[in-house]
C-alpha positions as CSV (number, residue, x, y, z in Angstrom):
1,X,2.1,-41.7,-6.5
2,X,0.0,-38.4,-5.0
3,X,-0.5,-41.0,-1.7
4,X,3.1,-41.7,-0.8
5,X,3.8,-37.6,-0.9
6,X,0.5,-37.2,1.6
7,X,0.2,-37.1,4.7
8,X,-1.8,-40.3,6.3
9,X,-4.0,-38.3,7.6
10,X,-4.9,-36.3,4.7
11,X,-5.3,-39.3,2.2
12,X,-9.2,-39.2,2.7
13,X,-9.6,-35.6,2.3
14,X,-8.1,-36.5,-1.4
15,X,-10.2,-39.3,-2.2
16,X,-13.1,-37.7,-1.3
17,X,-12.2,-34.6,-3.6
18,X,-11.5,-37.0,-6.5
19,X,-14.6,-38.9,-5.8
20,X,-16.4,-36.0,-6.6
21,X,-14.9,-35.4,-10.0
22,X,-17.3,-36.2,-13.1
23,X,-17.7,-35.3,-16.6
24,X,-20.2,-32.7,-15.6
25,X,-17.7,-31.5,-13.0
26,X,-14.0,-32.2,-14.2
27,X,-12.1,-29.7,-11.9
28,X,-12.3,-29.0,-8.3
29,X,-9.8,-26.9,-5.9
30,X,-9.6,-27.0,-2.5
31,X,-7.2,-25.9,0.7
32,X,-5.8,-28.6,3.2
33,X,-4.1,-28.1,6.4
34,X,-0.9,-30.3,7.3
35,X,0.1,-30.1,11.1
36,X,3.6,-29.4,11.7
37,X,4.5,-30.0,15.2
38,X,2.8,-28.1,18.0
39,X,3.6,-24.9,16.9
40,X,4.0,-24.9,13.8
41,X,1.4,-25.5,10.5
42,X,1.7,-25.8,6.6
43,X,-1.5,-25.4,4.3
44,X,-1.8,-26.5,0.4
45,X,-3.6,-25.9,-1.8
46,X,-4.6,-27.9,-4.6
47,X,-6.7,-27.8,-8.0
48,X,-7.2,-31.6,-9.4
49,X,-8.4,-32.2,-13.0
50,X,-9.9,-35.4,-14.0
51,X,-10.2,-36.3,-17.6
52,X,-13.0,-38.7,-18.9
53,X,-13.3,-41.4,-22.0
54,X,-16.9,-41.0,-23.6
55,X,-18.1,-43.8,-21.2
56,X,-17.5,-41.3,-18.1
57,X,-14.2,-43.8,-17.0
58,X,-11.0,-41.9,-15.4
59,X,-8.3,-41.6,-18.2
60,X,-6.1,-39.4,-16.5
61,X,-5.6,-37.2,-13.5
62,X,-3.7,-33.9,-13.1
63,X,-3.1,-32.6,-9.5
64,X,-1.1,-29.0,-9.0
65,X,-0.6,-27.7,-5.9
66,X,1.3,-25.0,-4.1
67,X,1.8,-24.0,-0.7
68,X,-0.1,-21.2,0.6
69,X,1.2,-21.1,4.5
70,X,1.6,-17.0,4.5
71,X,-1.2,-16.2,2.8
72,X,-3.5,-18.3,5.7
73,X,-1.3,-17.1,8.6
74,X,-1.4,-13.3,6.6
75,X,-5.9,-14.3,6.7
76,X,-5.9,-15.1,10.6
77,X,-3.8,-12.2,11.3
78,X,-6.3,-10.1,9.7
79,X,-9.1,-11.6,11.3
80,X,-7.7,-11.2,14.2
81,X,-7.0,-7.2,13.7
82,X,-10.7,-7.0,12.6
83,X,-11.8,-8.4,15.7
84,X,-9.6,-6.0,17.6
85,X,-10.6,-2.8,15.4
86,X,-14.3,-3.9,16.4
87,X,-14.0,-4.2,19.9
88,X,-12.0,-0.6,20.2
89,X,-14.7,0.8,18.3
90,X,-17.5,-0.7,20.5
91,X,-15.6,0.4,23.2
92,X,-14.9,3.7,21.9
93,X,-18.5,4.1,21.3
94,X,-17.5,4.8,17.2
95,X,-18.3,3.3,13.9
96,X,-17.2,3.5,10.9
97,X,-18.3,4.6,7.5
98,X,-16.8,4.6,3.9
99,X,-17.4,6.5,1.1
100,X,-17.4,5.1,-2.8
101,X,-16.4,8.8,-4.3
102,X,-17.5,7.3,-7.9
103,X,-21.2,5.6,-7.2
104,X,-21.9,8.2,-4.0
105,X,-22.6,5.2,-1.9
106,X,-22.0,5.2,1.8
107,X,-21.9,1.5,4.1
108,X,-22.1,2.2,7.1
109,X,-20.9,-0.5,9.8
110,X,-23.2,-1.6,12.7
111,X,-21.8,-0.1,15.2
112,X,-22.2,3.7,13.7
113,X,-25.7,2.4,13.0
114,X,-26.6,1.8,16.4
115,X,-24.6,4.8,17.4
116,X,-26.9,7.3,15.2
117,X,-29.6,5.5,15.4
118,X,-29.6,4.7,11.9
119,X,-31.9,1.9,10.2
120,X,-29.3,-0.7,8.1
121,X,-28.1,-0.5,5.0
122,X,-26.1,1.9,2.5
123,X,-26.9,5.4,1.7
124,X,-26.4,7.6,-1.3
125,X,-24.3,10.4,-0.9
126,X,-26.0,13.5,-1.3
127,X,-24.3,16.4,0.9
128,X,-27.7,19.2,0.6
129,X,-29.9,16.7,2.9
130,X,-27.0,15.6,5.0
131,X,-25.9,18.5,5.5
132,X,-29.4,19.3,7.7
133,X,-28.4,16.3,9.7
134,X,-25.3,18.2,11.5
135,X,-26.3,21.3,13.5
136,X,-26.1,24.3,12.0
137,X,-23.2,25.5,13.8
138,X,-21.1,22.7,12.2
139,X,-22.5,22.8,8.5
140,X,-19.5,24.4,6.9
141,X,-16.6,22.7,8.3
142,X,-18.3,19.5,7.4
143,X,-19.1,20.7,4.3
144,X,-15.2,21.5,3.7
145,X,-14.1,18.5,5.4
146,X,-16.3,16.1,2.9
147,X,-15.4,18.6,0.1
148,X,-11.6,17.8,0.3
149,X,-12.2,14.2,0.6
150,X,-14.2,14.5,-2.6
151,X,-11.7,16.5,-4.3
152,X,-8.9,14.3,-4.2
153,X,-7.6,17.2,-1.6
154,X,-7.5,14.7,1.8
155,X,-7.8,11.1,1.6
156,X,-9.3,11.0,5.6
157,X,-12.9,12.4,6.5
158,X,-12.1,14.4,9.9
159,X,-14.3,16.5,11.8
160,X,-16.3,16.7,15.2
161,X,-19.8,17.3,14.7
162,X,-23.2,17.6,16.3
163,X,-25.3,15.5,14.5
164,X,-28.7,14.8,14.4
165,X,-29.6,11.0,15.2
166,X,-32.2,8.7,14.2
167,X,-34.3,9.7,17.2
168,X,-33.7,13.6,16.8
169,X,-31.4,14.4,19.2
170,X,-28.0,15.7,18.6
């Protein structure tokens, strides 16, 4: 019996999953946490299949679950090493931007936005306007720098630049 293996408290969180099973909507997945003790945790996860008669009654019920403890742990750490990248950026007054080398699209983050003065969004690569953006003094190294990233020559975009922002001002 699924119950006597569960947790008390995560009995309802089942039933309410199954409940929601129908014809229309045989399967359904979902995570669950189990506490552990205070300093420990365990999470599940689980994919139920419900299989119907032609009058819409429950015949039969297939529950498969797995544990998936690292993978949640291996999400929060992440999270919490975004959150940590973000704030040394803001602090660093930088930003980030990333270049797709096949489509020529570049997303740039917020805080580069605000930085340049930059409206939202993604922008196409296209190195003959950009290039007008940097001051002239700086064209070619950019140039190169973008170049060997292109090339396959550099995987890391690296240069100090004058640049023109939103506002015209370098």
């Amino acid at each position: 019996n699924l119950f006597d293996l569960t947790p008390d408290a995560e009995v309802g969180q089942i039933r309410a999953s199954v409940a929601r099973l129908s014809p229309t909507c045989p399967s359904m997945g979902y995570d669950h946490y189990i506490p552990a003790g205070p300093d420990a945790e365990h999470w599940q996860e689980w994919i139920d299949r419900a299989f119907f008669d032609e009058f819409g009654r429950v015949v039969a019920y297939l529950s498969v679950g797995r544990d998936i403890t690292e993978r949640k742990l291996a999400e929060r750490r992440l999270a919490e090493s975004e959150r940590r990248l973000k704030l040394a950026l803001e602090a660093g007054r930088q930003g980030v931007w990333e270049l797709d080398v096949e489509s020529g699209v570049i997303k740039v983050d917020e805080a580069l936005e605000e930085l340049l003065r930059l409206p939202a969004g993604t922008y196409e690569l296209d190195l003959d306007h950009s290039s007008q953006t940097y001051h002239p003094d700086d064209r070619e190294m950019v140039r190169q720098a973008v170049a060997a990233v292109v090339a396959g020559e550099s995987d890391a975009y690296r240069v100090e630049a004058r640049r023109l922002t939103g506002d015209s001002e370098w």
